[in-house]
N, C-alpha and C positions, 0 to 999 in steps of 0.2 A: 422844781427839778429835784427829782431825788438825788440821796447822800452818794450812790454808786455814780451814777453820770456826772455828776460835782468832780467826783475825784477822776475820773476818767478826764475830765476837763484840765481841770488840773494838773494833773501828769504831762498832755497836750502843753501848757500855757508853760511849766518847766523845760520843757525840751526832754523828757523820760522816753516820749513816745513820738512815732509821728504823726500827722495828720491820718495817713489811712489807716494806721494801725488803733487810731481812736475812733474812728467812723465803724467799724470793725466789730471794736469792743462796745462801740451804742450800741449798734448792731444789736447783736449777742444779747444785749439788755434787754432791749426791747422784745426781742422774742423769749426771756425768760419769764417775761411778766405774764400772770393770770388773764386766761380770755373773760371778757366781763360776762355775768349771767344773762340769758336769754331776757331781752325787751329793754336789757339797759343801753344808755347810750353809743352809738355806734365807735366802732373803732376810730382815734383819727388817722389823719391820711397820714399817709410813709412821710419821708423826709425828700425833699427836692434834692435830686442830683445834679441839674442843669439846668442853666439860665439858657433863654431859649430867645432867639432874634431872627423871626419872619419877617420879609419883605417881598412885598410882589408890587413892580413897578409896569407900568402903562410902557411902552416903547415909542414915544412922541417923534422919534427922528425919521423914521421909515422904516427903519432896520428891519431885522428878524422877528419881533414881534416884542412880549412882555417878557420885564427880566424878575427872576426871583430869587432873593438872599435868603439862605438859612444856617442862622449858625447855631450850634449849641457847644456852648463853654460848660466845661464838668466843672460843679462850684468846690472840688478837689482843688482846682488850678488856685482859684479865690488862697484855700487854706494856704495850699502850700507858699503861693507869692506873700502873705500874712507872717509867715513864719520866714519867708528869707526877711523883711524890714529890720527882723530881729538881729541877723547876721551883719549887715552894714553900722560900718563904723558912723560917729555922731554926725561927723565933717560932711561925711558923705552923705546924710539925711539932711541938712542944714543946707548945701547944695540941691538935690531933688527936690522939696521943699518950695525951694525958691525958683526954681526952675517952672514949676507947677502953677504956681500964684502966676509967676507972668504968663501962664497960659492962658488964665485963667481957671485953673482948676485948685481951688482953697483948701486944700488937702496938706493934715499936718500927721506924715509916716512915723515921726515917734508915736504921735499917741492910739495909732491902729494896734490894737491886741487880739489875739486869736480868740477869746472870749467874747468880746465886741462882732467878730467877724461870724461866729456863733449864733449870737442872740440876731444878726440883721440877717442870716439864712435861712433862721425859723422864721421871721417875719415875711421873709419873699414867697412865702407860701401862698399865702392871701394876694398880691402883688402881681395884677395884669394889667398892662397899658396898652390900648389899643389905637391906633390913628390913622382914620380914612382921611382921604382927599381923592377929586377925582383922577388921579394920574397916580395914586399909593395905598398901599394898606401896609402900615408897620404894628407887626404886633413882639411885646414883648412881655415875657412869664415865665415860672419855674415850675418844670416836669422831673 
């Protein structure tokens, strides 16, 4: 990661900036950078803006026929819910937390950081899950 995006991070992970105003400035970066010469390796891909959840279901009741979900979440929302954790008092993480676990869901909100939330949105890049069955197809990936 270069020293410009470090700090652009940075600034983010202080509360200087906000999420879009740092998406913005990667932005800005990235398009400042030298096109590579001719035959070297290709550009990589842009940056995922949205987490993407396709569903097409079979309609087994009679009804009207196959139903289909599509949602796309801007991974904006990710940042910014990221940066409210930071806003709530301890008590009230310590409560959520706990609330979570008896869901089942082993999630510890202190220790989510905007940099962490960073580094697993460059990873969802790579990151498709597909699942047929004969009455479903759920697909999930980041466009």
């Amino acid at each position: 990661m270069n020293e410009q995006r470090r700090q652009v991070l940075q600034m983010l992970a202080e509360g200087k900036i906000t999420a879009d105003e740092a998406e913005r400035l990667i932005s800005a970066l990235e398009r400042e950078q030298p096109e590579p010469p001719p035959g070297a390796a290709s550009r990589p891909k842009s940056r995922p803006k949205y987490l993407r959840v396709v569903v097409d279901a079979a309609d087994d009741s009679g009804g009207d026929g196959a139903s289909r979900v599509n949602i796309r979440v801007p991974l904006q929302l990710l940042r910014a819910g990221v940066r409210l954790t930071s806003l709530l008092p301890p008590q009230a993480l310590t409560k959520v937390n706990a609330e979570l676990g008896r869901s089942g869901v082993p999630i510890d909100l202190t220790e989510l950081k905007p940099q962490h939330l960073e580094e697993l949105i460059e990873q969802l890049d790579d990151v498709i899950v597909d699942v047929e069955d004969p009455d479903a197809k759920v697909q999930v990936f980041c466009e």
